[in-house]
TILUMGU-833051 format. One record per residue: residue in three letters; x, y, z of N, C-alpha, C, O in turn. Coordinates in steps of 0.05 Angstrom, whole numbers, padded with zeros to 5 digits, always signed. Example, Ala and Ser with C-alpha at 12.3 -4.5 7.8 and 13.67 -1.06 7.14 Angstrom:
# TILUMGU-833051
ALA+00264-00114+00156+00246-00090+00156+00264-00066+00156+00285-00066+00169 SER+00257-00045+00142+00273-00021+00143+00258+00001+00157+00268+00023+00161 
# end
This chain:
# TILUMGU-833051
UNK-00009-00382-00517-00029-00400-00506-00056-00385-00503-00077-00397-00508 UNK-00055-00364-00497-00081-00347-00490-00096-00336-00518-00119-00329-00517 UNK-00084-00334-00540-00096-00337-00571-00111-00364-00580-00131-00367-00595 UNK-00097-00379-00566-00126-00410-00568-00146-00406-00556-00166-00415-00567 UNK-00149-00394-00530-00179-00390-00518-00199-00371-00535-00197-00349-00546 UNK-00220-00392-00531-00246-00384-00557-00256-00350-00540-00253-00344-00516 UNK-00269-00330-00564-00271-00311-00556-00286-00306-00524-00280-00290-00507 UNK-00306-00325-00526-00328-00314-00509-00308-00326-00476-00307-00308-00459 UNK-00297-00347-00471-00279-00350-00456-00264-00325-00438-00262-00322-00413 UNK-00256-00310-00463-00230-00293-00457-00249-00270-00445-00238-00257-00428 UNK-00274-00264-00451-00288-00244-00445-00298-00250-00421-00300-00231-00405 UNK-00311-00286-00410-00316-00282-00389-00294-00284-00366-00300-00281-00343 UNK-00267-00291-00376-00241-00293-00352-00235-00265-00343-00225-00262-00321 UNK-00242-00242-00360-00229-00211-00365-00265-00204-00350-00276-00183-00352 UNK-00276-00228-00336-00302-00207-00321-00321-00185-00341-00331-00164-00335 UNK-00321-00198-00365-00338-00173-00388-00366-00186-00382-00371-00206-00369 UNK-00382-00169-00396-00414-00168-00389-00421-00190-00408-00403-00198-00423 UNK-00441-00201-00410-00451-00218-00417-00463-00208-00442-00479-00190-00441 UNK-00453-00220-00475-00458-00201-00501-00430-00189-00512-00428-00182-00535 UNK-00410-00188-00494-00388-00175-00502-00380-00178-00521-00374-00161-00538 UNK-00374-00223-00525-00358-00227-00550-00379-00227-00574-00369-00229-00596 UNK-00404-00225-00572-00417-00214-00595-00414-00182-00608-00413-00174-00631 UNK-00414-00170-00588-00402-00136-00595-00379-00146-00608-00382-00148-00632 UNK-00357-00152-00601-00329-00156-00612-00334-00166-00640-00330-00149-00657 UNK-00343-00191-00649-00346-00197-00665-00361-00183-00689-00353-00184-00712 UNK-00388-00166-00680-00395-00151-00709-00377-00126-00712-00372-00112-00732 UNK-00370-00126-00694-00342-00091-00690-00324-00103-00709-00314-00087-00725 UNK-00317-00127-00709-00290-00139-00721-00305-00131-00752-00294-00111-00762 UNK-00318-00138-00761-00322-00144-00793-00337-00120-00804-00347-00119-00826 UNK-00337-00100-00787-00350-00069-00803-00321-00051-00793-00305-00063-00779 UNK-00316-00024-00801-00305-00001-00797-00315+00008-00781-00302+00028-00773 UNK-00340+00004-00766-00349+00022-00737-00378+00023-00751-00384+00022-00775 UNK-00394+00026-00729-00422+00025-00717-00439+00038-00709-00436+00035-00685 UNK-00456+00052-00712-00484+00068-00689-00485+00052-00672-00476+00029-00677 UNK-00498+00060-00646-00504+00039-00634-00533+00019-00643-00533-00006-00638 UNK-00548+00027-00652-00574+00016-00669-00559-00005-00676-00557-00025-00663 UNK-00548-00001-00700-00534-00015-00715-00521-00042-00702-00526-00066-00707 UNK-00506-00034-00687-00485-00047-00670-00509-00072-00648-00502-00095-00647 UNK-00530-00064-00636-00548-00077-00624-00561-00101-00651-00562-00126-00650 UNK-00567-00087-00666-00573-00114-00687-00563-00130-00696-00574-00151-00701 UNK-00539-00124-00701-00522-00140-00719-00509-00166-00693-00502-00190-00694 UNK-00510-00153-00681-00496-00168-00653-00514-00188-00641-00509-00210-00633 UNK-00542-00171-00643-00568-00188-00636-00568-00195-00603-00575-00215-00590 UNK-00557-00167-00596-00558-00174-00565-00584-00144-00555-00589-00126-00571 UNK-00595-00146-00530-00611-00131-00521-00600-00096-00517-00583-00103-00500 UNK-00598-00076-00518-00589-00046-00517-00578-00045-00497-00555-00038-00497 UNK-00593-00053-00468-00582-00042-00451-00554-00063-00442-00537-00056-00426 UNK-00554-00085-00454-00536-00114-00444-00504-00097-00467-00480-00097-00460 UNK-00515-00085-00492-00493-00072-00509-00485-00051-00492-00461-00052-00485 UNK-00499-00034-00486-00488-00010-00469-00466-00019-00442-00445-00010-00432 UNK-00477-00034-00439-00462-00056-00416-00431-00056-00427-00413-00041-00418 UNK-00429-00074-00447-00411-00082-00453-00392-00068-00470-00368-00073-00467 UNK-00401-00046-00495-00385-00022-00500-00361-00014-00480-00337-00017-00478 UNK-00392+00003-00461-00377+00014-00436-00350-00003-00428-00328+00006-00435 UNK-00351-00022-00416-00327-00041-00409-00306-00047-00424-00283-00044-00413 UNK-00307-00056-00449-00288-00060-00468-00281-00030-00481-00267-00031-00501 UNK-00287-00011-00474-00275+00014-00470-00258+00025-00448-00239+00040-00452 UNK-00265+00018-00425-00244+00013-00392-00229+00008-00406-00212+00025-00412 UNK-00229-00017-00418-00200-00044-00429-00188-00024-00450-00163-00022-00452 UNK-00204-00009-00465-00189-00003-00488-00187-00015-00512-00171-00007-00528 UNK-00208-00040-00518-00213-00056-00536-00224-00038-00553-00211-00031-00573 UNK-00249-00028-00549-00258-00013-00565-00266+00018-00564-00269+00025-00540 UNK-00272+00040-00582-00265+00065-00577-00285+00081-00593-00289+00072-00615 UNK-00297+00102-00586-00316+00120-00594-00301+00142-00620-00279+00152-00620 UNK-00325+00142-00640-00311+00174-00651-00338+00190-00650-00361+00184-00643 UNK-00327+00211-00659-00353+00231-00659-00354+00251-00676-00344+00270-00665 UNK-00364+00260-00710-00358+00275-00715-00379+00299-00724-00403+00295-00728 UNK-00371+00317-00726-00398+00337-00724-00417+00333-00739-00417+00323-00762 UNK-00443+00345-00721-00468+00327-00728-00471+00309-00736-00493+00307-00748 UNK-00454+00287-00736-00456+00254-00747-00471+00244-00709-00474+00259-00690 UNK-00475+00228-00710-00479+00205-00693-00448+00179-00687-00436+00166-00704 UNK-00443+00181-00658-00419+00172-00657-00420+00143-00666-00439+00128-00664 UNK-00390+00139-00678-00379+00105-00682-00372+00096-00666-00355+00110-00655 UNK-00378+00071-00654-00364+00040-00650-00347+00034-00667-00352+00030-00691 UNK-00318+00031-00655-00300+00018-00673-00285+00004-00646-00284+00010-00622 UNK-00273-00020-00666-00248-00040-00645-00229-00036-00652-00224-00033-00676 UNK-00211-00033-00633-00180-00036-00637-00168-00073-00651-00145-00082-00657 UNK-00189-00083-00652-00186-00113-00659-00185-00136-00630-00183-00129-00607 UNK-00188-00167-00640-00202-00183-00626-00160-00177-00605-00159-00186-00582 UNK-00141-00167-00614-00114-00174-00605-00117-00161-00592-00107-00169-00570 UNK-00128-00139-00591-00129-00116-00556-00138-00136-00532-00127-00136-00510 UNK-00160-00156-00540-00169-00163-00515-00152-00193-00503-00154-00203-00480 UNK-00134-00202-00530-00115-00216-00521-00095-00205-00508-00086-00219-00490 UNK-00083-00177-00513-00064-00163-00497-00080-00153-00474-00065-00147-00456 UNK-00105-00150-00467-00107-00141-00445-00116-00172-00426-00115-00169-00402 UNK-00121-00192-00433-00118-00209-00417-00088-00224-00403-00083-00237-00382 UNK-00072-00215-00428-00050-00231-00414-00023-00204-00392-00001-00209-00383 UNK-00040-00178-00391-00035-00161-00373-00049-00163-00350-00039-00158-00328 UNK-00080-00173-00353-00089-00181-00326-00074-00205-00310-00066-00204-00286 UNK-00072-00228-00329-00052-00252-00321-00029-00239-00310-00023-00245-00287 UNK-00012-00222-00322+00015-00216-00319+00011-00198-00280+00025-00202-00261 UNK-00011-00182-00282-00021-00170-00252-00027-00194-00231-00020-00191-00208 UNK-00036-00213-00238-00042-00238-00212-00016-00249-00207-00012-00251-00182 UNK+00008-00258-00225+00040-00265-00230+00044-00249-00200+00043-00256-00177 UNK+00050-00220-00215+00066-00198-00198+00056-00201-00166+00072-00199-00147 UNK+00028-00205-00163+00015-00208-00141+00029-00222-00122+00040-00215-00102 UNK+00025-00253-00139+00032-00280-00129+00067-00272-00119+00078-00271-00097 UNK+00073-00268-00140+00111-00265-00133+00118-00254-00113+00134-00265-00098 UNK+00106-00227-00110+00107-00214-00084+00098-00218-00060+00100-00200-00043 UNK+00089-00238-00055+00065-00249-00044+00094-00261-00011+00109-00280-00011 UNK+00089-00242+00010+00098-00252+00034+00084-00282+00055+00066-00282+00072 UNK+00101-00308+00044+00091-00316+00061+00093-00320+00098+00081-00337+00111 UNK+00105-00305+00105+00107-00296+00128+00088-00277+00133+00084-00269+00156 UNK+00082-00271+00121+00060-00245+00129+00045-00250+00151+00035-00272+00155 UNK+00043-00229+00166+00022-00220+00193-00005-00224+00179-00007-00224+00155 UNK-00020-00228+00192-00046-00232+00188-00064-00201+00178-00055-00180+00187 UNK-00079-00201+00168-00090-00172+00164-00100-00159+00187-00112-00172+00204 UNK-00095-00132+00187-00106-00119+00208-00132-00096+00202-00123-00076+00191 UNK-00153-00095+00206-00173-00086+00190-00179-00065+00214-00179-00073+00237 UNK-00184-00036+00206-00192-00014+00226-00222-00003+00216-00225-00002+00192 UNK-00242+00004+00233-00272+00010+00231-00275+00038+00238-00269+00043+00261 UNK-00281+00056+00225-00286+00087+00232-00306+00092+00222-00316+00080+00204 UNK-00316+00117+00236-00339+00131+00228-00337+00163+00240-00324+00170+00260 UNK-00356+00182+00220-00356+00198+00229-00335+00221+00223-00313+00212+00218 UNK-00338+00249+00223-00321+00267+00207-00293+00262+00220-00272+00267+00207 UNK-00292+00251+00247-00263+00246+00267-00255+00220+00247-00231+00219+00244 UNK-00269+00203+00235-00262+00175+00221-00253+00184+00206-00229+00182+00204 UNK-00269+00202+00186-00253+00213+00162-00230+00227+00153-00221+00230+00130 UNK-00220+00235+00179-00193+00255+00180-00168+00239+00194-00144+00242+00193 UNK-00187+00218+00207-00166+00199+00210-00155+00180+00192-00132+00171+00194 UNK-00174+00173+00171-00162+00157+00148-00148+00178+00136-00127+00169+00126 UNK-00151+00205+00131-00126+00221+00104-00102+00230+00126-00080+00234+00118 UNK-00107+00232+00150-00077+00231+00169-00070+00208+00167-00046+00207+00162 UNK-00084+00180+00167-00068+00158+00167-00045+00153+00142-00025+00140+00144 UNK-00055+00169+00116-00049+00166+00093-00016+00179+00095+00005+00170+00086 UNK-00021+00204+00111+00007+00213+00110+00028+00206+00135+00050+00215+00137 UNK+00015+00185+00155+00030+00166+00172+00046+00146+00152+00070+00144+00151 UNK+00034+00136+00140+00044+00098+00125+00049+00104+00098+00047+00085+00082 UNK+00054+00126+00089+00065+00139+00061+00093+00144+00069+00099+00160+00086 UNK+00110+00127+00054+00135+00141+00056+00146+00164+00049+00136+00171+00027 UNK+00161+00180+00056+00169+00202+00044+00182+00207+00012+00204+00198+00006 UNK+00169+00217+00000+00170+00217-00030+00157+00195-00044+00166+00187-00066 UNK+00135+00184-00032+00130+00162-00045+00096+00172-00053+00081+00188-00042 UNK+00093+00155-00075+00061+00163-00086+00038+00151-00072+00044+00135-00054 UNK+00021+00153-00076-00002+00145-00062-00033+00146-00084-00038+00168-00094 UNK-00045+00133-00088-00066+00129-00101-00093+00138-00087-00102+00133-00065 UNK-00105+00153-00110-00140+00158-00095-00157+00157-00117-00147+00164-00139 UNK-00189+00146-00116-00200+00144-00131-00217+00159-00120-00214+00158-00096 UNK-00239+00177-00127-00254+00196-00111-00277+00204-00132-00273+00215-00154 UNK-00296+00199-00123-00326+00195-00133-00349+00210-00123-00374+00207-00125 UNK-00326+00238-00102-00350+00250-00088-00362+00263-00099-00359+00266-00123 UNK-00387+00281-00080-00405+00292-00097-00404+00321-00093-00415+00338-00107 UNK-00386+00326-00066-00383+00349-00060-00364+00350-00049-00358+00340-00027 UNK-00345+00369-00070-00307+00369-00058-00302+00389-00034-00281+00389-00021 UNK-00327+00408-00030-00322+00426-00017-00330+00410+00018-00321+00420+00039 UNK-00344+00392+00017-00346+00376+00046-00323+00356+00050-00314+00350+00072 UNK-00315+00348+00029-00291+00329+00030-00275+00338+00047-00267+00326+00067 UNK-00267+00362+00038-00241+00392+00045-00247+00403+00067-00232+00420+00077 UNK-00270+00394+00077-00271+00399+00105-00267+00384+00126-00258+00392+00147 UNK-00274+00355+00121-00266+00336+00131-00228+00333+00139-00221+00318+00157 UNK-00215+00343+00128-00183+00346+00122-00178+00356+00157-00193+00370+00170 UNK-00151+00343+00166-00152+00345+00192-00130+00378+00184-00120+00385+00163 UNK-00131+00388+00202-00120+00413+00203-00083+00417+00187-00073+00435+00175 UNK-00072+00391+00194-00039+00396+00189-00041+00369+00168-00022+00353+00170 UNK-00059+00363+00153-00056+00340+00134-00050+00352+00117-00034+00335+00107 UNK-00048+00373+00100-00037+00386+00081-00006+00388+00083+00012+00376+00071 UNK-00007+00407+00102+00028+00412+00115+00044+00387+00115+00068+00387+00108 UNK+00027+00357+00126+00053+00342+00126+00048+00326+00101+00069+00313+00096 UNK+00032+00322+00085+00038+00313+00063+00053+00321+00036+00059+00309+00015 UNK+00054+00350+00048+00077+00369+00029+00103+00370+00041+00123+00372+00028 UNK+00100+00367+00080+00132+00360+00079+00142+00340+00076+00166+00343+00072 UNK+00134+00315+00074+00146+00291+00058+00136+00287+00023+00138+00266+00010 UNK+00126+00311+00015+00136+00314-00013+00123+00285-00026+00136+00273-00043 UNK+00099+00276-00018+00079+00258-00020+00071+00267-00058+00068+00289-00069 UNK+00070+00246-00067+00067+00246-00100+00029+00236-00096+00021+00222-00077 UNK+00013+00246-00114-00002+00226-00121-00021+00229-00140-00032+00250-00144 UNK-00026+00204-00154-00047+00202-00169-00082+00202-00162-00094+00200-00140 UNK-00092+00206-00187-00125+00213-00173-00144+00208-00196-00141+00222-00216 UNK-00167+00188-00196-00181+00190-00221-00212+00192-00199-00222+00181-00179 UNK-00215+00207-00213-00233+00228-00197-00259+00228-00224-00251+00222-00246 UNK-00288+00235-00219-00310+00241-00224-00297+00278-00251-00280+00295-00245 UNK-00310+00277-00270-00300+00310-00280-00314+00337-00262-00303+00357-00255 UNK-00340+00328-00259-00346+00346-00237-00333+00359-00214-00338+00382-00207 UNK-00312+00339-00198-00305+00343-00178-00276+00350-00171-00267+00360-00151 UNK-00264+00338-00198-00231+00335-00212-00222+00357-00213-00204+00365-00199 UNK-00237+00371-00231-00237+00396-00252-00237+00423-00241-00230+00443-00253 UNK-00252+00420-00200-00249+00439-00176-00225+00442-00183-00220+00458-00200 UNK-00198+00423-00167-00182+00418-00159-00163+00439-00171-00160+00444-00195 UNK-00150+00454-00146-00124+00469-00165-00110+00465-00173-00094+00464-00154 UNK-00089+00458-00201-00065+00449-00209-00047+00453-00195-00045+00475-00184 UNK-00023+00427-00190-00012+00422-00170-00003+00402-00177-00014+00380-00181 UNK+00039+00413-00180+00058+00395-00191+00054+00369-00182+00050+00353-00201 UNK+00053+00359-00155+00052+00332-00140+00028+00312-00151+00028+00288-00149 UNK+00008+00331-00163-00021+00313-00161-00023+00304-00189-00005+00314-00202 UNK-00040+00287-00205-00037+00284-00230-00063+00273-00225-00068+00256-00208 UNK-00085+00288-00245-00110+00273-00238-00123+00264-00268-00117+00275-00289 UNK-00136+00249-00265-00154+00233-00296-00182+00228-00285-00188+00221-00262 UNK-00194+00231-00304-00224+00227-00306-00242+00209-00316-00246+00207-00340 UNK-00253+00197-00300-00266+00171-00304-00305+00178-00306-00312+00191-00286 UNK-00323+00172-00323-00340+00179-00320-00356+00199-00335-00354+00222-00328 UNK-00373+00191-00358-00382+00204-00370-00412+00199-00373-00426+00195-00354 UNK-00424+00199-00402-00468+00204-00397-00464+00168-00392-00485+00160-00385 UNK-00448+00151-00394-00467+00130-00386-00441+00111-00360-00447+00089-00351 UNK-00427+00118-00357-00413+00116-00335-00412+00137-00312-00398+00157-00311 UNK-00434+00124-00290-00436+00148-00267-00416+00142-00246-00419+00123-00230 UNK-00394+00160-00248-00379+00155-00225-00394+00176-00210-00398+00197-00221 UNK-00402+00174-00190-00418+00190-00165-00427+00177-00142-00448+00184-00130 UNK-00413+00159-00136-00420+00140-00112-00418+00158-00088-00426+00153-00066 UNK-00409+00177-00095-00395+00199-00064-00383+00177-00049-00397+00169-00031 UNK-00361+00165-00052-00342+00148-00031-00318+00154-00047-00318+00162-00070 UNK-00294+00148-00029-00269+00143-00041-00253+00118-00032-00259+00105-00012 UNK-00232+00115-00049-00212+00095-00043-00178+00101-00043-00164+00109-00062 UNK-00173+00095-00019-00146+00110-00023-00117+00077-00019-00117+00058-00003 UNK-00099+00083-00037-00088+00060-00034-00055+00071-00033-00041+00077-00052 UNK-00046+00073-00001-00022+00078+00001-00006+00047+00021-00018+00028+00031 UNK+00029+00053+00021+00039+00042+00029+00030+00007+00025+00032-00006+00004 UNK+00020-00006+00056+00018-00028+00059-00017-00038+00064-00026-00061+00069 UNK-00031-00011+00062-00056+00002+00058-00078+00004+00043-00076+00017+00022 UNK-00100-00005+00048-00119+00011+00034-00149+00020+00055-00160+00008+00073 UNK-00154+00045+00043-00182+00059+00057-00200+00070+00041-00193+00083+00021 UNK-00223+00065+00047-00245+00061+00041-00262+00079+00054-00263+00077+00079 UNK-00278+00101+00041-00287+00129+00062-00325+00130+00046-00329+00139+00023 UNK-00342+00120+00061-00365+00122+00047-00380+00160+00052-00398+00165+00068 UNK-00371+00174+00039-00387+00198+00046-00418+00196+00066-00425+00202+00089 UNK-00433+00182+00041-00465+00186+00045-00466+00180+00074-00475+00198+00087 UNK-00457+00156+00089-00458+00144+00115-00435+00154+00127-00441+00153+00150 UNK-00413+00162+00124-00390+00167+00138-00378+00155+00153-00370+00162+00175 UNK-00376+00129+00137-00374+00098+00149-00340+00094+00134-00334+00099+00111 UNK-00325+00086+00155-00294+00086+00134-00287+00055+00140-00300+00044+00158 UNK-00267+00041+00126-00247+00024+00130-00221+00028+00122-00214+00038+00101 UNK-00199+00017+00147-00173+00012+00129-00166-00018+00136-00170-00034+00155 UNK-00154-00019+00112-00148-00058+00111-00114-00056+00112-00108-00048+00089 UNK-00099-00058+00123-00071-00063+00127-00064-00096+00119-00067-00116+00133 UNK-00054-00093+00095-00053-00128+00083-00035-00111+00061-00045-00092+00049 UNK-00006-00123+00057+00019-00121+00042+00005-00128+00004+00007-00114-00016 UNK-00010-00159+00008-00013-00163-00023-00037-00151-00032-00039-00139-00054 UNK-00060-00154-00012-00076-00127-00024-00075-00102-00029-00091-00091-00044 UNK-00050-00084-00014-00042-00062-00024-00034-00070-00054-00047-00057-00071 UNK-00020-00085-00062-00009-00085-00084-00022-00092-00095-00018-00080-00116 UNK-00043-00111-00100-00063-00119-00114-00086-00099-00128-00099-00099-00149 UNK-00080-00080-00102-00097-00053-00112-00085-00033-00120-00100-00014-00123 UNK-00063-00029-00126-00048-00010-00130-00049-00015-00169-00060-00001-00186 UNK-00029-00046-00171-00025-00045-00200-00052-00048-00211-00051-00046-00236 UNK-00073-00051-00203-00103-00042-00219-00107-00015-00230-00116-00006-00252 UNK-00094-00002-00201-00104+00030-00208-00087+00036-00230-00094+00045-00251 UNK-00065+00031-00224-00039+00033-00254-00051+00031-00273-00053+00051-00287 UNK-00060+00011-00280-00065-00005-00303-00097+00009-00315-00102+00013-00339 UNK-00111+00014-00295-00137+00036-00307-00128+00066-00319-00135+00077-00340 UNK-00112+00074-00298-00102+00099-00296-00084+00108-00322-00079+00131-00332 UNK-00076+00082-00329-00055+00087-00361-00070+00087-00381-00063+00096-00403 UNK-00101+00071-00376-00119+00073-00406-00139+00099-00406-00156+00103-00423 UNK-00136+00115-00388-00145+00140-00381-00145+00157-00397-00153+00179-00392 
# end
């Protein structure tokens, strides 16, 4: 059913930039592209293409080469990547829905601030984490060495004694600190035209998610069952095209 919807459709249901299904389309009928190239033929504006590259690269639609001293290609995996990646976003709202408690408690939303806020959201992490269970972080800071200070004194200790798993797509700048470490598995998001450097993070455990703004040191945690999961199989799902 989702192969009948006309291209530009599928691009704006999948939230793509505006120009996308024109990228797709001159990508479809060449072997790959300059970007020059790729802006003309498409006949969309540079910065609206840069836009939309970038994104249908997230997806995995389409993919860079680079070879010495050449100037890199635009190439597509074809118009079927973006049918397989829409009917995986579909298949993520399903899982949502299915799971979806209607008895559920109402959400409980907590407000922090401040280096005491911040150490209370990564102790909270190793409160509402089950033992042996993973936990998700996305982390965009700018400086790992203030982060690491923020860390409440025994948050290390108890997230190693319940043997806490977790993933991390992290900035390369800030990733790349990090000491290797069986439990952690980190990927890198962010390169010359994707600035991950917001300095905030997002952490998505248990029934959980927290939200830690560095610059302001302004935090949230949202306690809601289908938004944990809502946010979770996203990060999955980015984290595997990594």
């Amino acid at each position: 059913m989702t192969k009948k919807l006309p291209l530009g459709v599928l691009c704006m249901r999948l939230g793509l930039p505006k120009g996308s299904a024109q990228i797709l389309v001159a990508l479809e009928k060449s072997g790959g592209m300059h970007m020059s190239e790729l802006v003309r033929k498409a006949k969309v504006h540079r910065p609206a293409a840069y836009r939309s590259v970038r994104a249908l690269s997230t997806l995995g639609i389409v993919f860079t080469t680079n070879a010495a001293g050449k100037r890199a290609l635009i190439r597509s995996k074809g118009v079927h990547s973006l049918v397989q990646a829409f009917a995986e976003v579909a298949e993520m709202v399903r899982d949502v829905s299915d799971n979806k408690n209607t008895h559920a408690t109402p959400s409980t939303i907590h407000h922090l601030s401040g280096p005491a806020g911040i150490a209370t959201v990564f102790e909270d992490v190793t409160t509402h984490t089950a033992r042996g269970d993973t936990f998700y972080r996305y982390t965009s800071e700018c400086d790992l060495d203030e982060v690491n200070a923020y860390l409440p004194e025994k948050y290390r200790h108890l997230r190693d004694q319940k043997r806490l798993e977790r993933q991390v797509i992290s900035n390369p700048e800030s990733g790349k600190r990090k000491r290797p470490r069986l439990e952690r598995f980190i990927k890198f998001l962010g390169g010359e035209r994707e600035q991950f450097r917001q300095n905030a993070i997002q952490l998505v455990y248990g029934s959980r998610i927290a939200f830690i703004d560095l610059n302001t040191q302004e935090c949230v945690i949202i306690e809601n069952d289908t938004l944990a999961s809502f946010q979770r199989v996203i990060f999955q799902a980015l984290y595997r095209r990594l």
